[in-house]
Residue frames relative to the residue before (quaternion, step in Angstrom):
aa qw qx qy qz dx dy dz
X 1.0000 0.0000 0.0000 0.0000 0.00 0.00 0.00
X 0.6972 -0.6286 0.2921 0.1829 3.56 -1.15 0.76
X 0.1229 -0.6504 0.4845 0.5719 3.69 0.04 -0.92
X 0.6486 0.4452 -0.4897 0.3759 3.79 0.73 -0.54
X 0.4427 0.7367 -0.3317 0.3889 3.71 1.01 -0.18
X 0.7168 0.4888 -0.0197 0.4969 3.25 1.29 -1.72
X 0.7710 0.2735 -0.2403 0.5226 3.47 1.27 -0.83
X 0.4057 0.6003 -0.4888 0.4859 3.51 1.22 0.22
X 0.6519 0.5500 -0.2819 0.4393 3.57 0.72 -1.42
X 0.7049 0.4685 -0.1319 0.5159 3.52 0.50 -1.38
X 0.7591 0.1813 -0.1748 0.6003 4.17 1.06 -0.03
X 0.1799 0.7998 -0.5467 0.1704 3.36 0.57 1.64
X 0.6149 0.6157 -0.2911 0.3977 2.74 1.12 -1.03
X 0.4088 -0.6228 0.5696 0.3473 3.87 -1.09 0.20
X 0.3724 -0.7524 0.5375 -0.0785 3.24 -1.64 1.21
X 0.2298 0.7921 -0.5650 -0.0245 3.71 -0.75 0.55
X 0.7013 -0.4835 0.4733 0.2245 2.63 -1.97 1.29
X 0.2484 0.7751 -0.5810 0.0022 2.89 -1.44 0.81
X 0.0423 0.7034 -0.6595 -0.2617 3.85 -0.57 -0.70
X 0.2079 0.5826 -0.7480 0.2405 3.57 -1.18 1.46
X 0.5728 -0.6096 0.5091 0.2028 3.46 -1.38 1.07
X 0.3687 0.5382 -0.7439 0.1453 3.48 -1.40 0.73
X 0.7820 -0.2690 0.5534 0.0992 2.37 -3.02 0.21
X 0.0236 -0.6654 0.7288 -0.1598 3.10 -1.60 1.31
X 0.1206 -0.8065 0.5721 0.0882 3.12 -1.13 1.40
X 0.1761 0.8021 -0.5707 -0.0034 3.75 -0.53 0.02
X 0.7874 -0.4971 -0.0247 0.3638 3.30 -0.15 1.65
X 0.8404 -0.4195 -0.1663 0.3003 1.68 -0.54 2.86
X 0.6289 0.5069 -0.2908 0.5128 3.48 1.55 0.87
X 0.2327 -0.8876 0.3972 0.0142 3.01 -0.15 1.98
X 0.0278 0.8113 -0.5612 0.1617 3.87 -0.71 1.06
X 0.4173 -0.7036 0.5223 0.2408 3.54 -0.97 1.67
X 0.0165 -0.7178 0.6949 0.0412 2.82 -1.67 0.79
X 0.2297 -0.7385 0.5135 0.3717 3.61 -0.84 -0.08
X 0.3955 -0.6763 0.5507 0.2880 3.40 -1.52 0.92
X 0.3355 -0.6513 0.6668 0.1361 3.72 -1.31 0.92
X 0.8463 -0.0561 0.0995 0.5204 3.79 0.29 -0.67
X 0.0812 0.8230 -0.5621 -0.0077 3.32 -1.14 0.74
X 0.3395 -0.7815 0.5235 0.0046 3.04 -0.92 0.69
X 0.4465 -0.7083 0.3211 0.4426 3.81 -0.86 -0.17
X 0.5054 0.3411 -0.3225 0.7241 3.77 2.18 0.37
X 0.9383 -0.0317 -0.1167 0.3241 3.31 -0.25 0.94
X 0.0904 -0.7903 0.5845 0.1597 3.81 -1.38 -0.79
X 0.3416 -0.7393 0.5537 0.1735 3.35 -1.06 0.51
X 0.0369 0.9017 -0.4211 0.0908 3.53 -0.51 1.08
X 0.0430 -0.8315 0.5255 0.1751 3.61 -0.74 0.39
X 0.2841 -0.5890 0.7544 0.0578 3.14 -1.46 1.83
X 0.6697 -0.4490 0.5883 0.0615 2.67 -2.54 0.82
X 0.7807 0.2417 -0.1262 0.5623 3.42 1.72 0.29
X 0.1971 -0.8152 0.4440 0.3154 3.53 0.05 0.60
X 0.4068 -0.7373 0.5254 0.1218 3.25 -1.87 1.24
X 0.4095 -0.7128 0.5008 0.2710 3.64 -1.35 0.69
X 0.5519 -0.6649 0.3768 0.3337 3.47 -0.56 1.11
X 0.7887 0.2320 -0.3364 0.4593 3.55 -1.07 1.12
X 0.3271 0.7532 -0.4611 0.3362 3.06 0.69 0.55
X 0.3363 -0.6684 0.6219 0.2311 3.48 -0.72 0.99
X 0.0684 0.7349 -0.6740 0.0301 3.34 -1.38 1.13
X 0.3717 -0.6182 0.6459 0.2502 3.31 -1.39 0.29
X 0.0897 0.8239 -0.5501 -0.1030 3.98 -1.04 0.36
X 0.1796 -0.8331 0.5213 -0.0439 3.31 -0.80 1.59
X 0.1267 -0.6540 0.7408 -0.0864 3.43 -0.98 1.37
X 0.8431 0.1279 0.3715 0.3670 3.92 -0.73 0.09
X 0.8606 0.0119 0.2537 0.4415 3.26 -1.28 -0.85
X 0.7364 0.5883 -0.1633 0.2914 2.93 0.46 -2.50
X 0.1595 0.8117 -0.5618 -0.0052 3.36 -0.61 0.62
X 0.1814 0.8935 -0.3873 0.1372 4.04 0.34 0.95
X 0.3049 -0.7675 0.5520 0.1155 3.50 -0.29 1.55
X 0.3627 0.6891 -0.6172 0.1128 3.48 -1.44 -0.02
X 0.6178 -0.5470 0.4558 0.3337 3.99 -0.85 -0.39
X 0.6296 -0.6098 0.4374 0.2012 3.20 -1.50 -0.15
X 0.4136 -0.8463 0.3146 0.1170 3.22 0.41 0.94
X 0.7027 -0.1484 0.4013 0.5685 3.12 0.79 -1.78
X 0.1118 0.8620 -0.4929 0.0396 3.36 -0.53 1.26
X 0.1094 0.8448 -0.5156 0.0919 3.65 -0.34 0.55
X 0.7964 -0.0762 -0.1732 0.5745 3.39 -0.46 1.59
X 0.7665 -0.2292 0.2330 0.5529 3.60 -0.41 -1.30
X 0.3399 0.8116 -0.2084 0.4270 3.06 1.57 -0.47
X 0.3594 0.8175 -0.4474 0.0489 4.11 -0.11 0.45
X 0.0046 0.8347 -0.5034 -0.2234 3.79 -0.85 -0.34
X 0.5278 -0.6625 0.5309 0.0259 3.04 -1.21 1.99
X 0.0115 0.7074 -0.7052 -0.0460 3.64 -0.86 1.35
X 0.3040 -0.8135 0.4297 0.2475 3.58 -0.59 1.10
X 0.6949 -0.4510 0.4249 0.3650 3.82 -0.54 0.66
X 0.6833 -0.1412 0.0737 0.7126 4.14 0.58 -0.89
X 0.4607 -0.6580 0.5421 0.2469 3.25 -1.62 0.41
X 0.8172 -0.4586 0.2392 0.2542 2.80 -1.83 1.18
X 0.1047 -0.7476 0.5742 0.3169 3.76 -0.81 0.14
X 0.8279 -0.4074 0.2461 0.2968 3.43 -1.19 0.68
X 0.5475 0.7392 -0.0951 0.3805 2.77 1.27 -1.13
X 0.7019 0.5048 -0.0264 0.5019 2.70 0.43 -2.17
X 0.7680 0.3673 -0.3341 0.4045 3.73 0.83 -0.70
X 0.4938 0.6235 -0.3099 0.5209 3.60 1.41 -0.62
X 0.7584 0.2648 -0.3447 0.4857 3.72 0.33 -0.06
X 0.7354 0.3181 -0.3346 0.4960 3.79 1.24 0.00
X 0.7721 0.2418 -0.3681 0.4581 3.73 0.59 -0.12
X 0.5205 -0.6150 0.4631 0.3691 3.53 -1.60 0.53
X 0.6691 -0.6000 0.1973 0.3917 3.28 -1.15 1.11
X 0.6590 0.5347 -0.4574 0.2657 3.60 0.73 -0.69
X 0.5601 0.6674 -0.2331 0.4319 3.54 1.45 -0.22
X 0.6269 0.4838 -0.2242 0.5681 3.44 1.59 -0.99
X 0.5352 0.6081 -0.3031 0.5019 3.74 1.46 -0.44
X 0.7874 0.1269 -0.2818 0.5333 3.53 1.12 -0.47
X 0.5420 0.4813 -0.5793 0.3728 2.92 0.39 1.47
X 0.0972 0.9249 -0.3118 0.1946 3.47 1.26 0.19
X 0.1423 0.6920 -0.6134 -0.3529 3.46 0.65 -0.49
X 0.4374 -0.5950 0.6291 0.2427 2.91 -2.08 1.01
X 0.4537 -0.7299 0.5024 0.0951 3.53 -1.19 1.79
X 0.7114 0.4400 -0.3369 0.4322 3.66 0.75 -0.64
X 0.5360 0.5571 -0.2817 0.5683 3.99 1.03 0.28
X 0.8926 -0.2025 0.1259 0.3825 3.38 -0.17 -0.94
């Protein structure tokens, strides 16, 4: 199997840009970070400290409350694969609607 194979695979899901403020734990030490893009398997955030890949984290938006690890980290700069994916739900009470619109999946395609 490929790696561009693997990171297609691993970024099916649909993704939106954003910049909105939340909360990162990583043992049991909580630290703001802002979220750049989210998704319903993950997000991409920058923290005011740089993280060490695998790292169990907790991310909090609101409502939103989504465990999983560190993916990839590079400067301040990280990306958060979440343990299960988001339910629908769960995004509709944390992002504002024009944001939940580009996630949509687009029915007439696929």
């Amino acid at each position: 199997m490929s790696l561009h194979f693997s990171i297609e695979t691993a970024r099916r899901s649909r993704r939106a840009q954003v910049y909105m403020s939340g909360e990162l734990v990583v043992e049991g030490v909580s630290t703001k970070v802002t979220i750049r893009d989210i998704s319903a398997n993950g997000a991409l955030i920058v923290t005011e400290k740089p993280l060490t890949e695998c790292s169990k984290v907790e991310l909090k938006r609101g409502e939103l409350r989504a465990y999983g690890h560190v993916a990839w980290a590079h400067g301040r700069q990280a990306g958060i694969k979440f343990d299960e994916p988001l339910a629908p739900g769960v995004l509709q009470k944390t992002m504002p609607k024009a944001i939940l619109r580009s996630l949509d999946i687009d029915r007439s395609g696929s």
